[in-house]
HTML snippet that shows the backbone in 3Dmol.js (N, CA, C, O; Angstrom):
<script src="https://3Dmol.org/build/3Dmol-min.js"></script>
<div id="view" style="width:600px;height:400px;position:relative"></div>
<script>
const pdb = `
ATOM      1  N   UNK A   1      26.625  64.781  -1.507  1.00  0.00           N
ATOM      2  CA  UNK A   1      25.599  64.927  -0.498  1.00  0.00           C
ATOM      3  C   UNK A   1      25.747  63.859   0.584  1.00  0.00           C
ATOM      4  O   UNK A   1      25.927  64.071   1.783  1.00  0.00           O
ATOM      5  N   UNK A   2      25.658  62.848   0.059  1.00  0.00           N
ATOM      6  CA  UNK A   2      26.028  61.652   1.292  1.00  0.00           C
ATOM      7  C   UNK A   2      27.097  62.016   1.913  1.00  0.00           C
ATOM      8  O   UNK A   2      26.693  61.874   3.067  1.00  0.00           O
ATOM      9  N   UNK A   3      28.453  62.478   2.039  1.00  0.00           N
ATOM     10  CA  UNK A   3      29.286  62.577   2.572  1.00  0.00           C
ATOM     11  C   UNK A   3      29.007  63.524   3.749  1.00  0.00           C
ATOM     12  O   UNK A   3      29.393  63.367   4.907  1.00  0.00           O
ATOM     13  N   UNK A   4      28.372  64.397   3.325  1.00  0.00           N
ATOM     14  CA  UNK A   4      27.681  65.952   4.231  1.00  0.00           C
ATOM     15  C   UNK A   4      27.118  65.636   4.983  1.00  0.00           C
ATOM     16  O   UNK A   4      27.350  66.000   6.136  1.00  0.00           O
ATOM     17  N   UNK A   5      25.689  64.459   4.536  1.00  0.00           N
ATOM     18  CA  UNK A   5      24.843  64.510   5.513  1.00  0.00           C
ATOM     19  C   UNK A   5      24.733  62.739   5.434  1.00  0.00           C
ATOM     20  O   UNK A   5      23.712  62.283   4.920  1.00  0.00           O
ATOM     21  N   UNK A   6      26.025  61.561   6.060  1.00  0.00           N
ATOM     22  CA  UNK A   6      25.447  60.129   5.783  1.00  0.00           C
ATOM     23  C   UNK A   6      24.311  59.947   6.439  1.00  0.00           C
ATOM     24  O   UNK A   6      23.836  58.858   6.116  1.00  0.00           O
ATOM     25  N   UNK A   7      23.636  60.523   7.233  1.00  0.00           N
ATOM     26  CA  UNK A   7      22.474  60.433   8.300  1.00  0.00           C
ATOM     27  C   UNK A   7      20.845  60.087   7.302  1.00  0.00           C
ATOM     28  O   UNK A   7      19.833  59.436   7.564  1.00  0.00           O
ATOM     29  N   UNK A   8      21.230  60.798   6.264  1.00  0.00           N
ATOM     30  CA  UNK A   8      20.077  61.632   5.183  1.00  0.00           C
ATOM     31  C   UNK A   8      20.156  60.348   4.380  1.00  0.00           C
ATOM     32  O   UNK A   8      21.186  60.108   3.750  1.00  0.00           O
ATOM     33  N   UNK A   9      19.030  59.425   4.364  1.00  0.00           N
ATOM     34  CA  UNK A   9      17.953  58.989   2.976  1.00  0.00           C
ATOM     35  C   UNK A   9      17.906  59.572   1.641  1.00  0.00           C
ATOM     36  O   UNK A   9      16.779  60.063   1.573  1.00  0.00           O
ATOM     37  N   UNK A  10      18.447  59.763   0.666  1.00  0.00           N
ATOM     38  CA  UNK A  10      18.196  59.685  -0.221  1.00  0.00           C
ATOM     39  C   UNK A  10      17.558  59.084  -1.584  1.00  0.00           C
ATOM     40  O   UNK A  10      17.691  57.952  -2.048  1.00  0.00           O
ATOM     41  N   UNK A  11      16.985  59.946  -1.974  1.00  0.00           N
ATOM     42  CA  UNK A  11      15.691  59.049  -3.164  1.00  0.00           C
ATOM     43  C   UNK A  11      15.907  59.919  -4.344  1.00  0.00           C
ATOM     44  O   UNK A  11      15.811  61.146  -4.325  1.00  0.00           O
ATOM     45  N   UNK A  12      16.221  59.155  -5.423  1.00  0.00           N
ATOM     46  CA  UNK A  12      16.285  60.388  -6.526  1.00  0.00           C
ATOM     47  C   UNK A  12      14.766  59.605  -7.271  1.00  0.00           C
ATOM     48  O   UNK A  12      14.493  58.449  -6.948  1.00  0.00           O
ATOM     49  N   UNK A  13      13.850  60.391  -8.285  1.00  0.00           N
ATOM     50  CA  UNK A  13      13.092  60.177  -9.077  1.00  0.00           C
ATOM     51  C   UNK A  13      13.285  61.674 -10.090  1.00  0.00           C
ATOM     52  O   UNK A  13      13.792  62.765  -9.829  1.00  0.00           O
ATOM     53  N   UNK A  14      12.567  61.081 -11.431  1.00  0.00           N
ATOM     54  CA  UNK A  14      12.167  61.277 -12.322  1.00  0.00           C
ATOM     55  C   UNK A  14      10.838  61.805 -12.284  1.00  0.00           C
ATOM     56  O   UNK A  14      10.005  61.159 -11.648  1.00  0.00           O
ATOM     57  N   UNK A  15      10.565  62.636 -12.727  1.00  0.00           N
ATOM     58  CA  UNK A  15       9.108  63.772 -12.919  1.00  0.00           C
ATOM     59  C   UNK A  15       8.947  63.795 -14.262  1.00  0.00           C
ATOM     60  O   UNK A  15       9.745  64.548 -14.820  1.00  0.00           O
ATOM     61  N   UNK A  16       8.152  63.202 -15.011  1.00  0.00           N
ATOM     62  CA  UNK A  16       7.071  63.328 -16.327  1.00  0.00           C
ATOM     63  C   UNK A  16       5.990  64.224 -16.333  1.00  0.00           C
ATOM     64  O   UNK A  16       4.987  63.813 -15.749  1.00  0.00           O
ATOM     65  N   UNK A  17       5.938  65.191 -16.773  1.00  0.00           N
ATOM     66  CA  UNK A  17       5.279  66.376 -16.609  1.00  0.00           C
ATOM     67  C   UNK A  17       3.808  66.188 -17.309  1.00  0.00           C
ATOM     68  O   UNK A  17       2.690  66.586 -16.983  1.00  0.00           O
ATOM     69  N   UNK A  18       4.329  65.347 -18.503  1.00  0.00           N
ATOM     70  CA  UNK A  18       3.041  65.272 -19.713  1.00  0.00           C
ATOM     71  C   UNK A  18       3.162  63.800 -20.086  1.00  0.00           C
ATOM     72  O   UNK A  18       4.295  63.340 -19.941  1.00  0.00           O
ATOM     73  N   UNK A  19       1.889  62.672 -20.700  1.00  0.00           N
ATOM     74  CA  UNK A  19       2.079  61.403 -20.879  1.00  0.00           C
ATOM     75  C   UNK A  19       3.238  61.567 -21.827  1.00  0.00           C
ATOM     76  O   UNK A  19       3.609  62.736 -21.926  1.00  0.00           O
ATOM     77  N   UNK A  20       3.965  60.607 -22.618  1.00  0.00           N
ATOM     78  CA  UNK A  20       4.733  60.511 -23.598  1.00  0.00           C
ATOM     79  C   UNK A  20       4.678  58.594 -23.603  1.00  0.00           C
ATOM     80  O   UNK A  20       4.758  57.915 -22.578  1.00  0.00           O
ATOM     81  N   UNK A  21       4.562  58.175 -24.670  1.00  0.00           N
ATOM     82  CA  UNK A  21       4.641  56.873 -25.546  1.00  0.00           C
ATOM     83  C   UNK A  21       6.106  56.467 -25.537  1.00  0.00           C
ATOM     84  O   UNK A  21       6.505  55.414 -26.035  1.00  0.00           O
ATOM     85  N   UNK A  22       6.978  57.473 -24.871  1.00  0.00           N
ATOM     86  CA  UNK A  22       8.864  56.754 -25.034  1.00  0.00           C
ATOM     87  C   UNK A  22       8.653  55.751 -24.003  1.00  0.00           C
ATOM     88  O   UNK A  22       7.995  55.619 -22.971  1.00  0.00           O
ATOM     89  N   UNK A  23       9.606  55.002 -24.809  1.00  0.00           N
ATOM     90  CA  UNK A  23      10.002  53.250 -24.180  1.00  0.00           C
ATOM     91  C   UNK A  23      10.568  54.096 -22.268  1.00  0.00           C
ATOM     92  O   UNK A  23       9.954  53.928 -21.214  1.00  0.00           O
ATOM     93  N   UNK A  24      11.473  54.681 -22.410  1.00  0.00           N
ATOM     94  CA  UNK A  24      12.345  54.938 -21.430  1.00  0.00           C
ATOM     95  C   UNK A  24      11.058  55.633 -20.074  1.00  0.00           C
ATOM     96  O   UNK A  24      11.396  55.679 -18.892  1.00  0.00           O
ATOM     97  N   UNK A  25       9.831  56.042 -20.484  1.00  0.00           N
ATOM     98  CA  UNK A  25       9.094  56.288 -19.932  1.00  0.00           C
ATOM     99  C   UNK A  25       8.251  55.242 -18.318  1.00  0.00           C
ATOM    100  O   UNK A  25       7.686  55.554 -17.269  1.00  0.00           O
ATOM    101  N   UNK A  26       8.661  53.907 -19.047  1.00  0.00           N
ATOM    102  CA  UNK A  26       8.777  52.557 -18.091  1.00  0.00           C
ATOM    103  C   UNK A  26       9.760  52.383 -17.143  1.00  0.00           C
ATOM    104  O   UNK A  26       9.657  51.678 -16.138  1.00  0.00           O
ATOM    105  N   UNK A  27      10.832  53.113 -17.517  1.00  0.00           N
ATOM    106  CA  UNK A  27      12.291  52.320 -17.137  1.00  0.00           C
ATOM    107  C   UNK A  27      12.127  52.822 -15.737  1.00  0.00           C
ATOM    108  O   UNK A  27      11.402  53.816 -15.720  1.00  0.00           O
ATOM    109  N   UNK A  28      12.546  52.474 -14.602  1.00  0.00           N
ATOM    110  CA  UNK A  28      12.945  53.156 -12.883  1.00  0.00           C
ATOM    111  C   UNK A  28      14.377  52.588 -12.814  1.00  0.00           C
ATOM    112  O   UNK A  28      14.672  52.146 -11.704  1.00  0.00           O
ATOM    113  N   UNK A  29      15.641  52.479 -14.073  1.00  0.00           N
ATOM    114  CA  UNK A  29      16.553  52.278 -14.096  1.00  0.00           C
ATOM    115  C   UNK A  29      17.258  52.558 -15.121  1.00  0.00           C
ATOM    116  O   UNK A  29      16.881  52.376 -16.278  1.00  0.00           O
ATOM    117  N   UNK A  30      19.017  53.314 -14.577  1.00  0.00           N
ATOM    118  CA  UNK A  30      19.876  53.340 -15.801  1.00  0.00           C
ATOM    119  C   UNK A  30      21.076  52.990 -15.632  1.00  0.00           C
ATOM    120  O   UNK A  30      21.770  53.296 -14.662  1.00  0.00           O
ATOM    121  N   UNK A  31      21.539  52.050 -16.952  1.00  0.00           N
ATOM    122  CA  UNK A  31      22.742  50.584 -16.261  1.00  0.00           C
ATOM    123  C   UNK A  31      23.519  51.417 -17.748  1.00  0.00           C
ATOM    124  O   UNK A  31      23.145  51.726 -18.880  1.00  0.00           O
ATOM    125  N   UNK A  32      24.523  51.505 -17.101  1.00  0.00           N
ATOM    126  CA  UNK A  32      25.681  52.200 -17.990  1.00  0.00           C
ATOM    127  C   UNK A  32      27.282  50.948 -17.357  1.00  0.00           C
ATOM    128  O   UNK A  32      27.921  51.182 -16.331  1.00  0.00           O
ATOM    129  N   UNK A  33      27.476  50.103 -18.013  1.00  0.00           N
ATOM    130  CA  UNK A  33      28.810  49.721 -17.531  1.00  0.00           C
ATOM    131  C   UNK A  33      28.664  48.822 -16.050  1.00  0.00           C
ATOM    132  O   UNK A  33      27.992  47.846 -15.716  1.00  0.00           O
ATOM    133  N   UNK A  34      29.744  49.769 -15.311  1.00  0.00           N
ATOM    134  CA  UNK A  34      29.734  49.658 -14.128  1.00  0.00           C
ATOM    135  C   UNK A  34      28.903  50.317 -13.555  1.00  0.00           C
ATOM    136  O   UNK A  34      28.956  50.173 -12.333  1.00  0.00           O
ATOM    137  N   UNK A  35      27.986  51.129 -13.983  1.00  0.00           N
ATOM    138  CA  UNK A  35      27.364  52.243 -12.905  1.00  0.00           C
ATOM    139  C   UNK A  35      25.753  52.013 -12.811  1.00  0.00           C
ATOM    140  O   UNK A  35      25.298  52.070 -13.953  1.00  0.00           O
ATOM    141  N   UNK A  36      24.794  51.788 -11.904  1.00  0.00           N
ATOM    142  CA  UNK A  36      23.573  51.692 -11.834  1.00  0.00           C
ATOM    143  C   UNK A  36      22.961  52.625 -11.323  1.00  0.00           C
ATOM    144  O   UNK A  36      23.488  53.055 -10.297  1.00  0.00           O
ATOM    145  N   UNK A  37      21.571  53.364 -11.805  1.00  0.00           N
ATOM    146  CA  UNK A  37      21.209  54.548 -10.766  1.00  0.00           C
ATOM    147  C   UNK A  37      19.566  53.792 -11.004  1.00  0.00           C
ATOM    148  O   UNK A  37      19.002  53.333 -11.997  1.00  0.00           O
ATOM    149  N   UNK A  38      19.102  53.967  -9.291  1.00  0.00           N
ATOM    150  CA  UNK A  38      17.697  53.215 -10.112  1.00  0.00           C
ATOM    151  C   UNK A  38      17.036  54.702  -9.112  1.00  0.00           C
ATOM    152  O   UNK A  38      17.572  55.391  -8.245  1.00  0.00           O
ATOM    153  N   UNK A  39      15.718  54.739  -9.714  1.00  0.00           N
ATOM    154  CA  UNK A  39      14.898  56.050  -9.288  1.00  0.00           C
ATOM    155  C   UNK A  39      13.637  55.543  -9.455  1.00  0.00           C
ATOM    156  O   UNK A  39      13.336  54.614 -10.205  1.00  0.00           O
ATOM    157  N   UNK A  40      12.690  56.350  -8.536  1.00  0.00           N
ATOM    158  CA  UNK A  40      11.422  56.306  -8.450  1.00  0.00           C
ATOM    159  C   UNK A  40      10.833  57.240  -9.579  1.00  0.00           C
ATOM    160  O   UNK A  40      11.147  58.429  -9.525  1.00  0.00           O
ATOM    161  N   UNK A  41      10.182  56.902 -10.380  1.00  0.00           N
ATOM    162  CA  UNK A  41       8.973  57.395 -11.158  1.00  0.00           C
ATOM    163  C   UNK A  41       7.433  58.375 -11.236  1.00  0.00           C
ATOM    164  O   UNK A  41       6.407  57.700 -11.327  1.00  0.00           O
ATOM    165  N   UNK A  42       7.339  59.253 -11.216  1.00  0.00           N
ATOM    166  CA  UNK A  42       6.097  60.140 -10.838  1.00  0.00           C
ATOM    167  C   UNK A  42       5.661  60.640 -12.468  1.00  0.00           C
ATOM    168  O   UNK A  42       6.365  61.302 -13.230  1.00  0.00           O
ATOM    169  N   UNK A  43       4.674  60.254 -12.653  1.00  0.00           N
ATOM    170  CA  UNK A  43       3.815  60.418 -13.861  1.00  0.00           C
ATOM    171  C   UNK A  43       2.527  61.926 -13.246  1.00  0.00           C
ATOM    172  O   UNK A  43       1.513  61.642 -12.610  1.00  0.00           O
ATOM    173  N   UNK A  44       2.852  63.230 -13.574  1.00  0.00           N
ATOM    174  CA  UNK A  44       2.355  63.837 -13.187  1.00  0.00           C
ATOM    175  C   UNK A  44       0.543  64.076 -13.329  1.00  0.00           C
ATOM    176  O   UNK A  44      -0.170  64.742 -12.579  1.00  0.00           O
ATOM    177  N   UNK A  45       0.047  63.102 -14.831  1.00  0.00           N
ATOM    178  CA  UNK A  45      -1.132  63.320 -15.395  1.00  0.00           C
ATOM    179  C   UNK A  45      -2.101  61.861 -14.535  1.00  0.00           C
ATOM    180  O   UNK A  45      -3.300  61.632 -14.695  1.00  0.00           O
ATOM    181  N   UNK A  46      -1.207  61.130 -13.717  1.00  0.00           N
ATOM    182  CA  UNK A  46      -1.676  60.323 -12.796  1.00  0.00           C
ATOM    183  C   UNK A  46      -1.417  60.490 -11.705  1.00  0.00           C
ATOM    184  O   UNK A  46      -1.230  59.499 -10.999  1.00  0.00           O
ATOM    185  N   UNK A  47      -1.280  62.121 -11.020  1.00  0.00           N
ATOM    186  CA  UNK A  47      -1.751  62.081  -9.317  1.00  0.00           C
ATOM    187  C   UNK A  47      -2.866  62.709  -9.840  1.00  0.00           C
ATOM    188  O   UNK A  47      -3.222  63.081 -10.958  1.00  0.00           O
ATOM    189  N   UNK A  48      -3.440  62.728  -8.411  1.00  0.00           N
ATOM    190  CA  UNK A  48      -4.610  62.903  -7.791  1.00  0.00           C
ATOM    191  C   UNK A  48      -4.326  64.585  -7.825  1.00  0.00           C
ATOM    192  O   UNK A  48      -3.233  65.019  -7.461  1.00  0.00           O
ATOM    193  N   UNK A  49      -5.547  65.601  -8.356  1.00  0.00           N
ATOM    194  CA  UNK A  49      -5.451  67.339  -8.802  1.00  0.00           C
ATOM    195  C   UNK A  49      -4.913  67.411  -6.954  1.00  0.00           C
ATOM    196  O   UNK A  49      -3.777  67.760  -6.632  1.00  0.00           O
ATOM    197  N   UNK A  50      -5.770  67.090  -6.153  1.00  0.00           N
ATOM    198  CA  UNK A  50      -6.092  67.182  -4.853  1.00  0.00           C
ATOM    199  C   UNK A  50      -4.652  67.018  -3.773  1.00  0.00           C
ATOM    200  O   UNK A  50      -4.608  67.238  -2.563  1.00  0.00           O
ATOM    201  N   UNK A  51      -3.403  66.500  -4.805  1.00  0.00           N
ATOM    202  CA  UNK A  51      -2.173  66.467  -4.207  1.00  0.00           C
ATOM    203  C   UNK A  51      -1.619  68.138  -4.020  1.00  0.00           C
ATOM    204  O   UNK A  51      -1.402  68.775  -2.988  1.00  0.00           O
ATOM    205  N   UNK A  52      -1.486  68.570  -5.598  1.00  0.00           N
ATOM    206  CA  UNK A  52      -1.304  70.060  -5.732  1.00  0.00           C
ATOM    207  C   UNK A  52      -1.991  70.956  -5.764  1.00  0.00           C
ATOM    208  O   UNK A  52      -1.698  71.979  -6.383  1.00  0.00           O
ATOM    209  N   UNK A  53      -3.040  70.805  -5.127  1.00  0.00           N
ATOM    210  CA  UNK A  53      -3.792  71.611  -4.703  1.00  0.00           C
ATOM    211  C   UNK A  53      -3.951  71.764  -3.006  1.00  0.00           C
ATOM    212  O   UNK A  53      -4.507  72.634  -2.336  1.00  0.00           O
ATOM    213  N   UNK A  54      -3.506  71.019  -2.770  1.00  0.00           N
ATOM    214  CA  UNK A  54      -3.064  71.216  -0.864  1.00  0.00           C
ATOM    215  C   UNK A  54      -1.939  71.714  -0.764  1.00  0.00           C
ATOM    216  O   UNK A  54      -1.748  72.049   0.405  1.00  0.00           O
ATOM    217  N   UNK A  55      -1.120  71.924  -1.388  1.00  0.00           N
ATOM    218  CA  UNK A  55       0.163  72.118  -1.344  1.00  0.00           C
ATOM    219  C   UNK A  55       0.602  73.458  -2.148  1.00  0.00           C
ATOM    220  O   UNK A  55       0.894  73.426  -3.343  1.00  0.00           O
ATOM    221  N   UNK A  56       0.616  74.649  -1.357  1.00  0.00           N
ATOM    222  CA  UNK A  56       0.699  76.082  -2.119  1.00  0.00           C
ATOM    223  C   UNK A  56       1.673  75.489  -3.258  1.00  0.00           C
ATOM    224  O   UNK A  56       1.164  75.291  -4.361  1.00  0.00           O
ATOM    225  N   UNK A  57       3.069  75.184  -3.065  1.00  0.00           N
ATOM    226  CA  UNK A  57       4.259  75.276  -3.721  1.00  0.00           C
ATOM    227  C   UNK A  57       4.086  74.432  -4.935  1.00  0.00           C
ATOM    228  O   UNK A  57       4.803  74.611  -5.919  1.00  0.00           O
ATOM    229  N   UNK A  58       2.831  73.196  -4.889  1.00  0.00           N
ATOM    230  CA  UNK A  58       3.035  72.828  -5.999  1.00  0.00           C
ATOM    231  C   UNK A  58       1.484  73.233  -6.936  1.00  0.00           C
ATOM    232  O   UNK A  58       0.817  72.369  -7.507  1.00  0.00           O
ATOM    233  N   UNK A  59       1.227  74.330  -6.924  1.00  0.00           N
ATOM    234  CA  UNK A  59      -0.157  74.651  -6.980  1.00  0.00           C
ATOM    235  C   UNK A  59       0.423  75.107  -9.261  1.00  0.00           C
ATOM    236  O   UNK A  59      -0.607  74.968  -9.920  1.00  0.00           O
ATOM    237  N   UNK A  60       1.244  75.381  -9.891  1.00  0.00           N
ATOM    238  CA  UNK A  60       1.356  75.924 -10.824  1.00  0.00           C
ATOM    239  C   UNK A  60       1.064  74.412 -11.344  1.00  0.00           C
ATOM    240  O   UNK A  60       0.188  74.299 -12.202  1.00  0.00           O
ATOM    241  N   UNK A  61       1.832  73.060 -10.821  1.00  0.00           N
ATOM    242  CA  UNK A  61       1.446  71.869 -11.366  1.00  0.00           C
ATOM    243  C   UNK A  61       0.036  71.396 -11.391  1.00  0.00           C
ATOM    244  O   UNK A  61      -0.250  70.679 -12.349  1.00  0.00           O
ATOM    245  N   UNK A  62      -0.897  71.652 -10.534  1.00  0.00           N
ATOM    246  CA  UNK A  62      -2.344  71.251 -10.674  1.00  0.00           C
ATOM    247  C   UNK A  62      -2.761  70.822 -11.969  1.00  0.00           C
ATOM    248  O   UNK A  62      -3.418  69.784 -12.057  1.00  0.00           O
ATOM    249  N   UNK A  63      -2.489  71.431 -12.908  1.00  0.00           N
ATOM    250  CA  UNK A  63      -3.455  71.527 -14.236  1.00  0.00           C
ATOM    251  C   UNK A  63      -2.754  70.500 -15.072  1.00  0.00           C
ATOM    252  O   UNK A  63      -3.230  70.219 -16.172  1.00  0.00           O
ATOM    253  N   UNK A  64      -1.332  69.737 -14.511  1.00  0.00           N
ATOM    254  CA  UNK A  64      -0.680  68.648 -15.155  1.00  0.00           C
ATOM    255  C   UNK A  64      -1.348  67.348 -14.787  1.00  0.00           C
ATOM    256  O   UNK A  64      -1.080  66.289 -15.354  1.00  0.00           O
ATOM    257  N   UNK A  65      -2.195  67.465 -13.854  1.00  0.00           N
ATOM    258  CA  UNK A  65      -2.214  66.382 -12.846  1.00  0.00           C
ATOM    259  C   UNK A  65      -4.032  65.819 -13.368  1.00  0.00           C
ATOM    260  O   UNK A  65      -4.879  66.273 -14.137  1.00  0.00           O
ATOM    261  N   UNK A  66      -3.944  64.642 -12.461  1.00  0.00           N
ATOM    262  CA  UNK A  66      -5.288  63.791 -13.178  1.00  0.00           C
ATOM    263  C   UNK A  66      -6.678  64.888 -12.077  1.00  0.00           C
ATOM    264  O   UNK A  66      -6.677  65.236 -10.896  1.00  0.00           O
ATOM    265  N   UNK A  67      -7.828  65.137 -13.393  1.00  0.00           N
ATOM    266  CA  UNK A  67      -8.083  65.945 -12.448  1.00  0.00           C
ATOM    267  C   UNK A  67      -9.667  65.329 -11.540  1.00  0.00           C
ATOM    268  O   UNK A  67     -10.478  64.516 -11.985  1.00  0.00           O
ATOM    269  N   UNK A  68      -9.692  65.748 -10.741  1.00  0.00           N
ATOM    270  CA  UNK A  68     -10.905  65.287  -9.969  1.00  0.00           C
ATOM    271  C   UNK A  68     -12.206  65.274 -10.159  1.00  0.00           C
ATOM    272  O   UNK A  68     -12.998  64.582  -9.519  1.00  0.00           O
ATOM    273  N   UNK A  69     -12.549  66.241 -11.284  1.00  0.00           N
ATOM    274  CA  UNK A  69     -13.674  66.485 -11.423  1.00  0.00           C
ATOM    275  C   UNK A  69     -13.580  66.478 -13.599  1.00  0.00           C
ATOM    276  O   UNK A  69     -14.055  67.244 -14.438  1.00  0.00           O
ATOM    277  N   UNK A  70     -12.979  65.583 -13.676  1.00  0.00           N
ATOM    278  CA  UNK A  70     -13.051  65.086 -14.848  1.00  0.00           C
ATOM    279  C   UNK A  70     -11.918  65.531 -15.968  1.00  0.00           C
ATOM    280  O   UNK A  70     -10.697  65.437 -15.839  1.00  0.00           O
ATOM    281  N   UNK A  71     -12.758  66.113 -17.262  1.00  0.00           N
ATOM    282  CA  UNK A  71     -11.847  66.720 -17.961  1.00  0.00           C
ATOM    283  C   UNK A  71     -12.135  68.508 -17.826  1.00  0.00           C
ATOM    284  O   UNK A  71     -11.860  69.217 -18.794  1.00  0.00           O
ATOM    285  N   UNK A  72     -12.612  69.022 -16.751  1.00  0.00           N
ATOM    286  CA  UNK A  72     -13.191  70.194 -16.775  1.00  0.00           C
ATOM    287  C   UNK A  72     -11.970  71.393 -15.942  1.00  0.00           C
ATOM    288  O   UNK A  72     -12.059  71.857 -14.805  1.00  0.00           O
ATOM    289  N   UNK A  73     -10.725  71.675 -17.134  1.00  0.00           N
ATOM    290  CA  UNK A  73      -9.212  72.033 -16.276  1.00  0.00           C
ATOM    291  C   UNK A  73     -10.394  73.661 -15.522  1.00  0.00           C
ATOM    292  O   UNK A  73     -11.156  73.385 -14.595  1.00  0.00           O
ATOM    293  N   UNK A  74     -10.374  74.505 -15.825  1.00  0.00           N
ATOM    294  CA  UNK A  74     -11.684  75.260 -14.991  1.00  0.00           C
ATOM    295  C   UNK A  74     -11.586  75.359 -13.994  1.00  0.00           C
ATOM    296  O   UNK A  74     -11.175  76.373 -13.430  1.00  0.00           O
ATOM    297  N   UNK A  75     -12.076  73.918 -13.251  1.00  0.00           N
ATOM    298  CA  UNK A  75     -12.457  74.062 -11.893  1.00  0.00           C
ATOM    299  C   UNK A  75     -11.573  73.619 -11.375  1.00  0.00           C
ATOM    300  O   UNK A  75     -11.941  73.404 -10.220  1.00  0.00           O
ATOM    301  N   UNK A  76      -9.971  73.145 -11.566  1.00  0.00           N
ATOM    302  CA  UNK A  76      -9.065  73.776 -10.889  1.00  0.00           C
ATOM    303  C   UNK A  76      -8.591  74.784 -11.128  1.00  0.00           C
ATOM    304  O   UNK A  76      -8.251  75.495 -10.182  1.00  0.00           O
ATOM    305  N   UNK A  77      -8.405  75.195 -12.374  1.00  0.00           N
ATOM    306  CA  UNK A  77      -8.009  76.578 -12.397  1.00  0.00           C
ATOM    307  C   UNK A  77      -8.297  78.050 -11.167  1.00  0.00           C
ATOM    308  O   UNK A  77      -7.630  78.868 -10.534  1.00  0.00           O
ATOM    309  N   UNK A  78      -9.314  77.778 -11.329  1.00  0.00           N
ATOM    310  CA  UNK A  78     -10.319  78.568 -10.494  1.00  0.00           C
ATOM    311  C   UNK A  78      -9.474  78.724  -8.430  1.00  0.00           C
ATOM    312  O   UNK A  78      -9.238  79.742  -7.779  1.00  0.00           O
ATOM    313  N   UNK A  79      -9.280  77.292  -8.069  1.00  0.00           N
ATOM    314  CA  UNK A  79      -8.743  77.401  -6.923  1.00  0.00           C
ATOM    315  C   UNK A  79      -6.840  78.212  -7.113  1.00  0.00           C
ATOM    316  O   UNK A  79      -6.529  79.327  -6.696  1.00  0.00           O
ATOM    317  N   UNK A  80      -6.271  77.617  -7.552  1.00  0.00           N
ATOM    318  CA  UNK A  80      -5.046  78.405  -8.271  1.00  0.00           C
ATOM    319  C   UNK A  80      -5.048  79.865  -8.565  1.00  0.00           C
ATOM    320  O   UNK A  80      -4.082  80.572  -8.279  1.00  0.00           O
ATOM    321  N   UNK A  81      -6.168  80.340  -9.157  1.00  0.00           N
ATOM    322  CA  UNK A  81      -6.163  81.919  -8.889  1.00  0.00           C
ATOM    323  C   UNK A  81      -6.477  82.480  -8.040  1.00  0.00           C
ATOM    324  O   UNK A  81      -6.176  83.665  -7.889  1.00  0.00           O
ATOM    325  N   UNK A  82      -7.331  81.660  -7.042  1.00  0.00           N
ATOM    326  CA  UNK A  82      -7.573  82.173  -6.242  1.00  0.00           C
ATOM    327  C   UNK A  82      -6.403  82.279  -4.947  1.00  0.00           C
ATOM    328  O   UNK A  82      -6.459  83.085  -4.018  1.00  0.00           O
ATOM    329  N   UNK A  83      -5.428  81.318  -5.149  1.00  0.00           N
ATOM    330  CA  UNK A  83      -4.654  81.255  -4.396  1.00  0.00           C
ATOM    331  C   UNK A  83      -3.577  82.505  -4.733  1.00  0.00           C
ATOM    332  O   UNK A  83      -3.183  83.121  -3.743  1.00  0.00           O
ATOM    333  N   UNK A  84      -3.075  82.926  -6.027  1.00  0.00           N
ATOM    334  CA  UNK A  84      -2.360  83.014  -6.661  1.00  0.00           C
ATOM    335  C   UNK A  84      -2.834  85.249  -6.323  1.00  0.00           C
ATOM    336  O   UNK A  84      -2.225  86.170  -6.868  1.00  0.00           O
ATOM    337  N   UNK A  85      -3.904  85.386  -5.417  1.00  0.00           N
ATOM    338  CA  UNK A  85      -4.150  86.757  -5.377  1.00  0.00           C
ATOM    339  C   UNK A  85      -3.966  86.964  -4.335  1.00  0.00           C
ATOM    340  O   UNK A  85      -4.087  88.110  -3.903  1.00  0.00           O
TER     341      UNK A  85
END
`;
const viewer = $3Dmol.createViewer("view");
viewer.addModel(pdb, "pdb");
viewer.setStyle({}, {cartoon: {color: "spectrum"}});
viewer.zoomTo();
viewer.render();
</script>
C-alpha cells in the first residue's frame, strides 16, 4: 500500500468486539525479532452507542458498544430496525 499511495497515512488498529481478560488485550504492540508493528486499540464495549448509531455502516455494531441509556440493549435496538426497514 505505501508504495501505491506514499502520500496516504496509514494507521493499522485492532477491534475487540467483546471485553476479554487476555493479557494481549493491553498490548498496542507486536515485537517479533527484527520486526515491530505497533497499532491503535478500539475496545468496542467502551465507545459511546451514539458513535454507531450516526453512522448507517456501523449501525449492526451498536449493540457491542457502551450503551447510553444504560443496560437497556432495547432502546438501541429499536433505532437499528428502524433503520434497517
Amino acid at each position: 500500500m505505501y508504495r501505491r499511495f506514499p502520500q496516504k497515512r496509514m494507521h493499522q488498529v485492532v477491534i475487540y468486539l467483546q471485553p476479554t481478560t487476555s493479557e494481549l488485550g493491553k498490548h498496542s504492540a507486536f515485537v517479533l525479532e527484527n520486526t515491530r508493528y505497533e497499532f491503535g486499540v478500539i475496545c468496542f464495549w467502551e465507545q459511546p452507542s451514539e458513535i454507531f448509531l450516526n453512522t448507517p455502516g456501523l449501525l449492526p455494531f451498536a449493540t457491542l458498544s457502551q450503551p447510553l441509556w444504560g443496560s437497556q440493549k432495547s432502546k438501541i435496538l429499536n433505532p437499528i430496525l428502524r433503520q434497517a426497514q
